[in-house]
Structure formats: C-alpha cells, structure tokens
Backbone bond lengths (Angstrom), bond angles and torsions (degrees), N, CA, C in turn:
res aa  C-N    CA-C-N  psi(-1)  N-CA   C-N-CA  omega(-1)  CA-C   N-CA-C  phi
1 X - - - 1.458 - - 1.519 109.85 -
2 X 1.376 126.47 123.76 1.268 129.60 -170.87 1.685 87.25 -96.88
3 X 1.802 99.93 143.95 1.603 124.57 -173.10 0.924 111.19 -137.02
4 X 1.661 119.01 127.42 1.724 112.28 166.84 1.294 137.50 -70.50
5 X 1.124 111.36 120.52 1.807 98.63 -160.95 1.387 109.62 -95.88
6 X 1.827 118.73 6.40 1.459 119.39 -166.76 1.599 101.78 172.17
7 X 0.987 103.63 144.57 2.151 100.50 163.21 1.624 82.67 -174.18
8 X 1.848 82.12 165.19 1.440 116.16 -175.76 1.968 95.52 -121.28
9 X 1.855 95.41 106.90 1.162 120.54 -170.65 1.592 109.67 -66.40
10 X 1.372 138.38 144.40 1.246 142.66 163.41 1.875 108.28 -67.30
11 X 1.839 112.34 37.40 1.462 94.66 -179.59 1.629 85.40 -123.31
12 X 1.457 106.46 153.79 1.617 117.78 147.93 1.222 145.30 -107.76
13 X 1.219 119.61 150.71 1.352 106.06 -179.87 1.558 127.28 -108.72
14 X 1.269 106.29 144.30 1.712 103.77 -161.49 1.677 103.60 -65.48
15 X 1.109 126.36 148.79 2.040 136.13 168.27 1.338 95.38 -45.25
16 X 1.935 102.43 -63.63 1.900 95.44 -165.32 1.004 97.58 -40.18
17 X 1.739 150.55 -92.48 1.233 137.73 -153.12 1.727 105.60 -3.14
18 X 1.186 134.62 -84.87 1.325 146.51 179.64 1.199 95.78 -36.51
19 X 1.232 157.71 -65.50 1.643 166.84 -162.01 1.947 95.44 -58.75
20 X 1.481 94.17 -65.07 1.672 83.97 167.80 1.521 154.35 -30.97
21 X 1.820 83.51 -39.87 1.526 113.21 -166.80 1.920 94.93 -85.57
22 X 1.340 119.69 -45.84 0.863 116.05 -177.93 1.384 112.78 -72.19
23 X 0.881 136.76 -35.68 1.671 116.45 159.07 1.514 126.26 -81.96
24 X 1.163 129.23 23.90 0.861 143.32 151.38 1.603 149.30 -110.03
25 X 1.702 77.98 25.36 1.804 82.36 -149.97 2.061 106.60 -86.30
26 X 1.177 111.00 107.00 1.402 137.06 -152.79 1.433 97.69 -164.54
27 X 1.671 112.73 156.02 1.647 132.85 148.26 1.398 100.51 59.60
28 X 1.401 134.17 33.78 1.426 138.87 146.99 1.522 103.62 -67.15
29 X 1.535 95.26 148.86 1.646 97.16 -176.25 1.419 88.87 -154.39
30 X 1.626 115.22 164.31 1.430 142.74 -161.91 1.949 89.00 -75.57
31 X 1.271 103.15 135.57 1.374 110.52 178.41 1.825 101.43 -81.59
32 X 1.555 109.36 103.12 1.255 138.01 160.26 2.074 103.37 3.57
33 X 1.586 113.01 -69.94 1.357 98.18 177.61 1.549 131.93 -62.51
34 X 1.228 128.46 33.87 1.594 123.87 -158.76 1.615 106.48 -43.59
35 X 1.164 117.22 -4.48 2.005 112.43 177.04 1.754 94.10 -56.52
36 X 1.362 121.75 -33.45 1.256 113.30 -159.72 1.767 126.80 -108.17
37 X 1.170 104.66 36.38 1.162 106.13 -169.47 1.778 99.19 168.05
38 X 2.074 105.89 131.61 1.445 106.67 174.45 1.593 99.14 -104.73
39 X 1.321 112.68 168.62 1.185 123.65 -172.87 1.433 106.05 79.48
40 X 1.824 112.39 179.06 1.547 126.03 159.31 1.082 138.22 -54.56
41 X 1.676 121.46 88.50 1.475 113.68 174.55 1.266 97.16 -111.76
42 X 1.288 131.07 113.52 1.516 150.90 -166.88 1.683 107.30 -103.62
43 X 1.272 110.19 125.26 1.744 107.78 177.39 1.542 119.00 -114.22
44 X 0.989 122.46 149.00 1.688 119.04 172.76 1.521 109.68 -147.28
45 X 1.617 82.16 89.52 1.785 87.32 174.15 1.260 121.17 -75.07
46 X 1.791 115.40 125.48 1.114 115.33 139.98 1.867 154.82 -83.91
47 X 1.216 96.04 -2.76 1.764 122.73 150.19 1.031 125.54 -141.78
48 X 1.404 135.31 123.78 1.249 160.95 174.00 1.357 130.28 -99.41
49 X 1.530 117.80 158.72 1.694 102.34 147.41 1.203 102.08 -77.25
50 X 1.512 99.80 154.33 1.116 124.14 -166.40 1.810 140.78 35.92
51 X 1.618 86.83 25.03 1.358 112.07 -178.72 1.728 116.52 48.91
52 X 1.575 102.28 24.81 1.529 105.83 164.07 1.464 122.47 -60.73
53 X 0.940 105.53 143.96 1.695 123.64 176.82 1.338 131.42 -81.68
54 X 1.416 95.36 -1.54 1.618 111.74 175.17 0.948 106.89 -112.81
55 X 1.596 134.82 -179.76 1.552 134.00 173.69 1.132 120.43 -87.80
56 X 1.806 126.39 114.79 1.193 112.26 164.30 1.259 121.12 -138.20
57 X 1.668 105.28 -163.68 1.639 83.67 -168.41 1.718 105.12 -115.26
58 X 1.466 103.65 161.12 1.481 122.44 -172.95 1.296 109.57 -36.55
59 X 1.547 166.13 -169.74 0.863 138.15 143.30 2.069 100.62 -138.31
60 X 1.070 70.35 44.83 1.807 87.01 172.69 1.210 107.90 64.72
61 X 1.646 108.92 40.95 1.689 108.80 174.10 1.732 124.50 76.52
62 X 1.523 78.49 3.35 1.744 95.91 172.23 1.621 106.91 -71.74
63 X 0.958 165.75 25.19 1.527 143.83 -96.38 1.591 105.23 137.01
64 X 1.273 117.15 114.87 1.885 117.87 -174.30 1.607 85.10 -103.30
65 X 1.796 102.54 148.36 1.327 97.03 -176.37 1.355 103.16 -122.19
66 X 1.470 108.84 157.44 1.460 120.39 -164.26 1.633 109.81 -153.33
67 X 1.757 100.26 142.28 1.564 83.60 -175.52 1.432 124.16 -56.47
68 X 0.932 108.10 169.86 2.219 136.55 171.04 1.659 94.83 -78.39
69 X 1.351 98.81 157.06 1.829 115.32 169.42 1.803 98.13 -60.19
70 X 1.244 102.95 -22.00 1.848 97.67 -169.20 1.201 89.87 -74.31
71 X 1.352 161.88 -26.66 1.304 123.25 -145.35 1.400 93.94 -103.61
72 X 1.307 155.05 -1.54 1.440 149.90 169.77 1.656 103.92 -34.06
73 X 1.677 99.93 -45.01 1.513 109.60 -137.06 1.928 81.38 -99.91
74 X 1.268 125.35 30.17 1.347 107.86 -177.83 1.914 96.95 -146.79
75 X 1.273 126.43 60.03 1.285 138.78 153.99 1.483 115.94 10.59
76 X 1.334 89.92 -84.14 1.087 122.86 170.69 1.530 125.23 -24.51
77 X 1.364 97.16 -85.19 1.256 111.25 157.41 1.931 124.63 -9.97
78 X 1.709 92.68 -80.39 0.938 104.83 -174.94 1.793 131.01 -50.68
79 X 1.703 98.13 -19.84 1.161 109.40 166.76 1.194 131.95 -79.67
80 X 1.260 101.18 -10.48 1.728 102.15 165.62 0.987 111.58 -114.95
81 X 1.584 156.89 32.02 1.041 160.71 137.21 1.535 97.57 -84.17
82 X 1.606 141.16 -35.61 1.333 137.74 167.23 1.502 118.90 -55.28
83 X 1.545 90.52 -16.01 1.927 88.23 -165.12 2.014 98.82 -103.92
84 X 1.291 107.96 -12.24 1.395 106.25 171.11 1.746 107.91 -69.94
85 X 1.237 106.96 110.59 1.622 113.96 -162.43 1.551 92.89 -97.10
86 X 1.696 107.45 65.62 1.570 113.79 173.52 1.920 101.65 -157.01
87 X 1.273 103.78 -178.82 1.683 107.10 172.32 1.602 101.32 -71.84
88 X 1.021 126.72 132.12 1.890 131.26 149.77 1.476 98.89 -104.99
89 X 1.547 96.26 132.05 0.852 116.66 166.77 2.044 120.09 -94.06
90 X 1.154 128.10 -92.06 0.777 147.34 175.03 2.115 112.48 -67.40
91 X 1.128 117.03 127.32 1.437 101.27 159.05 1.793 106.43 -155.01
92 X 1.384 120.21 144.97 1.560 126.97 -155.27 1.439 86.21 -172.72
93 X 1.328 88.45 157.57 1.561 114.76 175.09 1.574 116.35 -105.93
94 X 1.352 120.44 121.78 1.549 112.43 -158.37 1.794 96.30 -109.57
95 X 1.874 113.88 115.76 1.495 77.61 -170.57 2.058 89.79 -113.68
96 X 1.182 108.15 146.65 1.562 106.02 -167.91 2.002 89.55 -104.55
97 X 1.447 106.78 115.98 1.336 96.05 -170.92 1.771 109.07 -100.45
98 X 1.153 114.47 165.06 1.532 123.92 -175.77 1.308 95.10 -10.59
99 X 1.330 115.02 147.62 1.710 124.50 144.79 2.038 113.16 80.67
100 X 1.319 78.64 -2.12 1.502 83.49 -162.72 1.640 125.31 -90.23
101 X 1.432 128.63 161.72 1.342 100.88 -165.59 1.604 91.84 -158.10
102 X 1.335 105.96 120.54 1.691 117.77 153.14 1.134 126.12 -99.92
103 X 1.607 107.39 117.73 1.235 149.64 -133.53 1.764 98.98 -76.95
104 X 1.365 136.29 155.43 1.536 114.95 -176.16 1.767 103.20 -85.21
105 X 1.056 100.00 145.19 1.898 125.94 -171.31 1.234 101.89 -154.16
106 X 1.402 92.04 -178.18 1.851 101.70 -179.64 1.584 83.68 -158.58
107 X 1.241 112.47 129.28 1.869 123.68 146.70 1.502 117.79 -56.18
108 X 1.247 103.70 94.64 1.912 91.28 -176.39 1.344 104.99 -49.92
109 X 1.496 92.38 153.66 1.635 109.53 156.76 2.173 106.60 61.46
110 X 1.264 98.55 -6.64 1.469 105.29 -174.21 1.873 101.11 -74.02
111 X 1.312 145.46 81.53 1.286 138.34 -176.60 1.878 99.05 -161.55
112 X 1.295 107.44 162.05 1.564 148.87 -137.80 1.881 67.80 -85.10
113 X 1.500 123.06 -56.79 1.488 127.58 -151.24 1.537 93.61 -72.74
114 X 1.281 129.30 -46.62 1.603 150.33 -178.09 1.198 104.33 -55.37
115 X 1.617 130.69 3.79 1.373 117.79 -158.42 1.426 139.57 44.07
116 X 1.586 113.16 34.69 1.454 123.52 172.13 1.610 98.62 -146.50
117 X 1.192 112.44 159.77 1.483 116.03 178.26 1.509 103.00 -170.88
118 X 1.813 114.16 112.45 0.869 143.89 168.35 1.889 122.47 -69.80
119 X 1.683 125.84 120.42 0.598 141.82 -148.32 1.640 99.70 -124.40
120 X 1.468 103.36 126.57 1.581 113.16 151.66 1.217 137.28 -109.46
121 X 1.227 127.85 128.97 1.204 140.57 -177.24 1.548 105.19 -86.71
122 X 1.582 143.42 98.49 1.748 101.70 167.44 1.281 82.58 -86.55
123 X 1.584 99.50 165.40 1.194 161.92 116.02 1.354 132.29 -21.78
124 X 1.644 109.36 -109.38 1.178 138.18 178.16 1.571 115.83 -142.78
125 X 1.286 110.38 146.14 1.629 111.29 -142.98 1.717 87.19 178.85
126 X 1.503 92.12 173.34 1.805 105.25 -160.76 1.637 85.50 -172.13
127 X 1.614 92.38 144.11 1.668 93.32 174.98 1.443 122.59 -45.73
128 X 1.112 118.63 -40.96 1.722 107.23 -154.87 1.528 102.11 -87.47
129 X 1.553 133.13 14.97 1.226 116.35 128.13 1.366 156.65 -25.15
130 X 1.055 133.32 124.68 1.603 112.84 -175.15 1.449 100.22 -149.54
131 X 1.616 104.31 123.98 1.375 116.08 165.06 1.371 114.69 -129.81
132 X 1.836 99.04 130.37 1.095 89.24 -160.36 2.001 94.59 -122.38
133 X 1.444 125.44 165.90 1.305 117.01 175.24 1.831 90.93 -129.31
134 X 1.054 107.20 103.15 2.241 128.21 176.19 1.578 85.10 80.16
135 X 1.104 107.60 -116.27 1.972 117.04 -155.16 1.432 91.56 -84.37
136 X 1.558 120.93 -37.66 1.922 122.64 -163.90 1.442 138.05 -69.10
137 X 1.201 118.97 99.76 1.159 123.77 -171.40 1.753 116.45 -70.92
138 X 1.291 112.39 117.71 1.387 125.52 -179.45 1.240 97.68 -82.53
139 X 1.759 101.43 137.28 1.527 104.69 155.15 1.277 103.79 -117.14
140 X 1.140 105.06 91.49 1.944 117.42 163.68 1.380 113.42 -75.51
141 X 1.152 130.12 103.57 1.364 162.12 117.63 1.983 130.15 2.16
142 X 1.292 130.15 114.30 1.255 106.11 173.17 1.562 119.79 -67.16
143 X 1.978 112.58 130.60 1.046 88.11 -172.78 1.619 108.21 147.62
144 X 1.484 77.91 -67.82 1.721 107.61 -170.93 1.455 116.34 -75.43
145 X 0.926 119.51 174.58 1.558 124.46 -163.23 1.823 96.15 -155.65
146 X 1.546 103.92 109.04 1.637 118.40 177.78 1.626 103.51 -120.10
147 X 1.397 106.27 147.83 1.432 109.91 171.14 1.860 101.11 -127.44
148 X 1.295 94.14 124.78 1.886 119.01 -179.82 1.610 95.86 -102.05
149 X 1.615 96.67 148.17 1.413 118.03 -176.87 1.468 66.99 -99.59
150 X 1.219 99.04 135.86 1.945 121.97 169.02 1.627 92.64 -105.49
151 X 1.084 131.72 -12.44 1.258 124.85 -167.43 1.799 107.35 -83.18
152 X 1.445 106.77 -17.03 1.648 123.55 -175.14 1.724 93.41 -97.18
153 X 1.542 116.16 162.16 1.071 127.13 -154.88 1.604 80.12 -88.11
154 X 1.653 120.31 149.13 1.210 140.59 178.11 1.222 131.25 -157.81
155 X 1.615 145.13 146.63 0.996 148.93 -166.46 1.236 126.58 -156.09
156 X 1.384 132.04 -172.31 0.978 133.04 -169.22 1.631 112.15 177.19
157 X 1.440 100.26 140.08 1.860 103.06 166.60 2.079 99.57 -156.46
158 X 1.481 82.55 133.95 1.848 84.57 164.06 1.569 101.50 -99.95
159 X 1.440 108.74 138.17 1.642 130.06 -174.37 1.199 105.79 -110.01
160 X 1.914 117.78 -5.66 1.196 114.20 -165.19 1.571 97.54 -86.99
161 X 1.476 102.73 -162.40 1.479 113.50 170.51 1.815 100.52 -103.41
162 X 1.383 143.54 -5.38 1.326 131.15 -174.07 1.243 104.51 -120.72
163 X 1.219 121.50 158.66 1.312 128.08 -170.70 1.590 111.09 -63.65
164 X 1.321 120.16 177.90 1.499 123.37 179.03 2.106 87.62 -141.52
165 X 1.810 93.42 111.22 1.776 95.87 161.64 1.263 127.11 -100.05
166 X 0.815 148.81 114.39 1.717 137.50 170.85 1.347 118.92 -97.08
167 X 1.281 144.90 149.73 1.155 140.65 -173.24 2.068 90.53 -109.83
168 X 1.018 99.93 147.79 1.483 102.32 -173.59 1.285 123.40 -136.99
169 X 1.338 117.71 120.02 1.974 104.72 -154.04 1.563 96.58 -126.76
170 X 1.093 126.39 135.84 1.949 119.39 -179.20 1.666 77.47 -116.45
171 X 1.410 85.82 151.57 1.571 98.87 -166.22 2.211 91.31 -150.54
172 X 1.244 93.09 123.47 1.316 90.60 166.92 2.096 127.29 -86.55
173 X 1.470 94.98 144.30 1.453 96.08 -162.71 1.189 114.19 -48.60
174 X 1.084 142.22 154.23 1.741 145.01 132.02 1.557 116.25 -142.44
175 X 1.142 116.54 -169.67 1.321 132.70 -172.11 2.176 108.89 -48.22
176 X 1.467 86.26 -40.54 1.729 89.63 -152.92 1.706 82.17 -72.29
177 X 1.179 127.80 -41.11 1.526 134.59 -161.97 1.806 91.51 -65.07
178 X 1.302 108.08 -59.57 1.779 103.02 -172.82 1.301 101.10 -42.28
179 X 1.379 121.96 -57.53 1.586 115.59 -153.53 1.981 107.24 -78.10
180 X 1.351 111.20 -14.42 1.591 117.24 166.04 1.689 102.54 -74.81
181 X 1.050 127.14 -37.31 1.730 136.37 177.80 1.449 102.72 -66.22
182 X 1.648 109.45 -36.00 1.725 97.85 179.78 1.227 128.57 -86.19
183 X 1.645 104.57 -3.77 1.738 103.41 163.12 1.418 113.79 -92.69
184 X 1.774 117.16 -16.59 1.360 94.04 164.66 1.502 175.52 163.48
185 X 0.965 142.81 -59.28 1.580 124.23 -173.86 1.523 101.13 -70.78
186 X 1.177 127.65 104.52 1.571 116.21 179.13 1.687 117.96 -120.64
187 X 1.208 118.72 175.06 1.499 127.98 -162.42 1.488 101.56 -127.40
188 X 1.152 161.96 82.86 1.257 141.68 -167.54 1.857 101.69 -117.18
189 X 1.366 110.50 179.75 1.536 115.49 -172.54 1.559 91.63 -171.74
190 X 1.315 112.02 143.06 1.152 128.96 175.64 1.853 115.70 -69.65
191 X 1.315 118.65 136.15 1.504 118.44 177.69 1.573 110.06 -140.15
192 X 1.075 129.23 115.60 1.441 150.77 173.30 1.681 97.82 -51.36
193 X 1.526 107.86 115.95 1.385 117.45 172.46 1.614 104.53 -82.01
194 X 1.310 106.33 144.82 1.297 133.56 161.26 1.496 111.26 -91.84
195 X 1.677 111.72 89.19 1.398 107.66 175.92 1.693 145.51 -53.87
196 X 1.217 83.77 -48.25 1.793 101.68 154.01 1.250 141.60 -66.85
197 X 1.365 100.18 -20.44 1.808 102.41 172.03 1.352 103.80 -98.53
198 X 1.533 119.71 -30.06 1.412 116.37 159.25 1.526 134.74 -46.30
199 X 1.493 99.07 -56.39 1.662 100.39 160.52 1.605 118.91 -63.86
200 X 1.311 121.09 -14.60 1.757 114.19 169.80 1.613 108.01 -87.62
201 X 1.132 115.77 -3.36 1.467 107.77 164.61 1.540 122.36 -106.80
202 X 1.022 103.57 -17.78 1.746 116.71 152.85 1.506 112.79 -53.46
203 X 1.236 102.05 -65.51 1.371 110.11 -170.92 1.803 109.16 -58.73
204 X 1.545 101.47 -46.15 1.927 102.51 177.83 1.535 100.95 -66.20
205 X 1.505 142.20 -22.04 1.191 130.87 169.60 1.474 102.91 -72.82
206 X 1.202 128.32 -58.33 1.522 107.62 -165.57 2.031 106.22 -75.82
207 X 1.014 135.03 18.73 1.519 141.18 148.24 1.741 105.40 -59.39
208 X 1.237 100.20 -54.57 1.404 110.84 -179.79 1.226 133.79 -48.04
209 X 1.360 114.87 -25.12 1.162 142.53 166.37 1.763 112.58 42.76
210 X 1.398 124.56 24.80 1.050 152.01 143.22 1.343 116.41 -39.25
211 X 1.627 138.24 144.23 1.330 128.95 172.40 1.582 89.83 -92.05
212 X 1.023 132.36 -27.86 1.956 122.65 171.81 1.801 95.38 -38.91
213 X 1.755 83.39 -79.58 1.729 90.46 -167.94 1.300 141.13 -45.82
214 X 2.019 99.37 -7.61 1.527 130.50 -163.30 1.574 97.51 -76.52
215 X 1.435 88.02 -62.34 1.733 115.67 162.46 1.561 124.85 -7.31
216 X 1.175 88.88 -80.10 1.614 122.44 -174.02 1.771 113.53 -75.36
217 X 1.263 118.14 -38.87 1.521 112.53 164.33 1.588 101.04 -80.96
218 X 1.242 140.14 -18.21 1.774 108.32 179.77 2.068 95.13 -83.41
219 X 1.515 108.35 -22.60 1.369 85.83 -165.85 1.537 103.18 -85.11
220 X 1.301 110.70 -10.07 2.030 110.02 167.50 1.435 108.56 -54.33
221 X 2.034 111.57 -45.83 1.604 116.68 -156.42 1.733 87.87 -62.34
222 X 1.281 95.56 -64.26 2.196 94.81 -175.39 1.334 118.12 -52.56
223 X 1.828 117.50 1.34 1.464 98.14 146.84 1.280 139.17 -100.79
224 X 1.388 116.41 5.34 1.685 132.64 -151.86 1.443 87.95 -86.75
C-alpha cells in the first residue's frame, strides 16, 4: 500500500493571520503532552472538543468540536477554516519557542489513509529550525500550507533564537480534500498492511458507534 508521508498543499495562508497573533499575544499555555518535548511548546486553541480553552486531548471523536472564546479575535483565521470545503476538526496555534525540542513520536492512527489529515500553516520560523517527518527534513516556509502523516515517526527542534508558530488545522478526509491532495506536491513510500490488526481496528471503530468512528472504519474497509 503506497502512503503519504508529507506534501506541499495548493492552499495559502493570508499575512493578517500573523498581524492577528501579534496583537493578541496573551492566554498561551504549555501544550498538555509535556512527555514529548523539553523546553516551550505553548498552545492556543482556537477549536476544540468541546470548544475548551485549555489544551486537551481528542478523545477519539467522542467529543463535537467547536470554537474557543480565542477565535472571535482571529478573523482571519476563521476564514480559512470556512474555505476548507471539509469537516475541521481541531485548530490551535502551536508556537515551538527558542531552544526547544519535540521529541520523535507519531499520533497513532493520525494520517491522510486513516481518514484524518493534519495541516500546517507556518507562521514564523528562522533557519535553524528543523522539521523533520522519519530521516526528511521539511522546509516549511511562511505562507505555505504542508500536510504530515503524524502517524510516521516525527520531530522537531528550533536552534534558532525566535520562536517557530504554526497554525494547525486536522481536517477530516472526504472527496473535496482527495481531489486538493491530487494536485499536490507529495512524498509517498510503500507500507505492508497488517490485515488482521486492521480489521480489529475497524471493528473497535464501528463499537464506537460515533459518525467520526463511522467515518474512519468505512474509509479503512476501501483500503483493505
């Protein structure tokens, strides 16, 4: 089964975004997993489950998500999460400050094939950044818009002296997202399915009986 492990999306992102952030810069908070990363990685969600204002975590689609009080104050924003002609789930601002370093992990089950696909926005950034998804070093760009298989081992450290922001949007798959994925720039690599553990996670998604989890086990069955 060939998998995308990275592409450089045909979306942009508006400057104001950045104009926003800077007048707003308040109510950052320590990103909830600290197992994965030393130093400052500060989050400010603007959609959540349950449209909390603090950081938390997904709870496997148990949870309808809705913006935070922060996103009033981010216009911008909101206009390009309107123009993604798919479900968003989650969206926050991830800022990785000087010196800082997230550690390599993988988001299970978080990938484009899994029926979710995580989106970066940078921001603001400085060379001695480095993000990398397995051995590959991304050069994400202000501007640009990349989607990472979180499901592949990944990391990150800024070496610079200025912060690194990304705006970060999980967006569940459908039709309009495939045909934005088929224009583009992508990285893919072949991965040997595990049939049986595949069908036991099909099967624990449809327990769930969730329209997320509904989601995500018919688009597993159309990959087997």
């Amino acid at each position: 089964m060939s998998i995308i492990c990275f592409a450089r999306l045909p979306l942009v992102c508006s400057p104001m975004i950045k104009t926003e952030i800077d007048s707003y810069a308040t109510n950052w908070q320590p990103h909830f997993n600290q197992a994965h990363y030393h130093g400052e990685w500060n989050v400010l969600p603007l959609r959540s489950p349950g449209g909390h204002d603090t950081p938390v975590a997904d709870l496997l689609g148990r949870v309808t998500y809705a913006d935070t009080v922060h996103m009033q104050h981010f216009p911008a924003v909101a206009a390009l999460v309107r123009s993604l002609d798919c479900p968003v789930q989650s969206v926050r601002f991830l800022n990785l400050k000087a010196g800082a370093d997230i550690k390599p992990h993988r988001d299970h089950e978080l990938a484009f094939e899994k029926g979710e696909a995580r989106l970066h926005f940078p921001l603001v950034t400085n060379p001695q950044v480095e993000f990398y998804v397995e051995d590959t070093r991304l050069d994400m760009q202000p501007g640009a818009c990349w989607y990472i298989n979180a499901n592949l081992i990944h990391r990150a450290s800024n070496k610079g002296d200025t912060d690194r922001i990304h705006l970060v949007i999980d967006c569940l798959v459908n039709d309009w997202l495939r045909e934005l994925f088929s224009r583009a720039d992508i990285q893919t690599k072949e991965e040997k399915i595990d049939l049986e553990k595949q069908k036991q996670v099909i099967a624990a998604l449809r327990l769930q009986n969730t329209p997320t989890a509904t989601q995500l086990a018919d688009q597993l069955e159309k990959d087997l």
